[in-house]
C-alpha angles and dihedrals in degrees: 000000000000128000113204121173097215123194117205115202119202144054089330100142133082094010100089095265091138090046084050096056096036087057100039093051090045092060087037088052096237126152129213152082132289119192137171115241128217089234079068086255125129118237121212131185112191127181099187139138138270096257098042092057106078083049092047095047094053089046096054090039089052094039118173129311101286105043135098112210104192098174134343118210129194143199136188104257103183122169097030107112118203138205134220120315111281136139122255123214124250114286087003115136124214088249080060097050093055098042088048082043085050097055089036093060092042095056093052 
C-alpha cells in the first residue's frame, strides 16, 4: 500500500467535490481522508495501491460536474495510516477526526 497527501487547486468547495472523492475511493477501495482548506483547496489523504494510483489521480483530476480542477499535487505520505473514508471538517486535523470519532462512538 501507498500513502500520498494530495492538494487539489481550483474551484474545488462548495460543488461536491468531498462527497465525490469520498464516493469514488469507497468503490476503488481506497482508504483515506478528504478536507477543505482554508487556502479554498481540497486535502486528500489516499493509502491505495500501485495499480489504483494512475485511476485516482484522473478522478480526482476530472472531479464531479461543477468543479473546476485546475491542478492536483501530490506528495509521498508514508507512515500516515488512515482510516475509513469520512470528511473532515474545515481546518480539522486528522488527530481531531479521530478524537471527535472517539466521543461520537462513546455517546452512542
Amino acid at each position: 500500500m501507498l500513502t500520498y497527501r494530495y492538494l487539489i487547486k481550483g474551484v474545488v468547495q462548495g460543488v461536491g467535490y468531498r462527497h465525490f472523492v469520498v464516493k469514488m475511493a469507497n468503490q476503488l477501495g481506497i482508504k483515506g481522508t478528504v478536507r477543505n482548506l482554508s487556502t479554498g483547496e481540497v486535502e486528500v489523504y489516499a493509502s491505495l495501491s500501485e495499480e489504483r494510483v494512475r485511476i485516482f489521480e484522473n478522478l480526482l483530476q476530472e472531479g464531479p460536474f461543477l468543479s473546476r480542477v485546475e491542478e492536483v499535487l501530490r506528495e509521498s505520505a508514508e507512515g500516515v495510516g488512515p482510516v475509513s473514508y469520512t470528511h473532515l471538517r474545515a481546518h480539522e486535523t486528522v488527530l481531531d477526526l479521530v478524537c471527535r470519532l472517539l466521543l461520537e462512538k462513546k455517546k452512542q
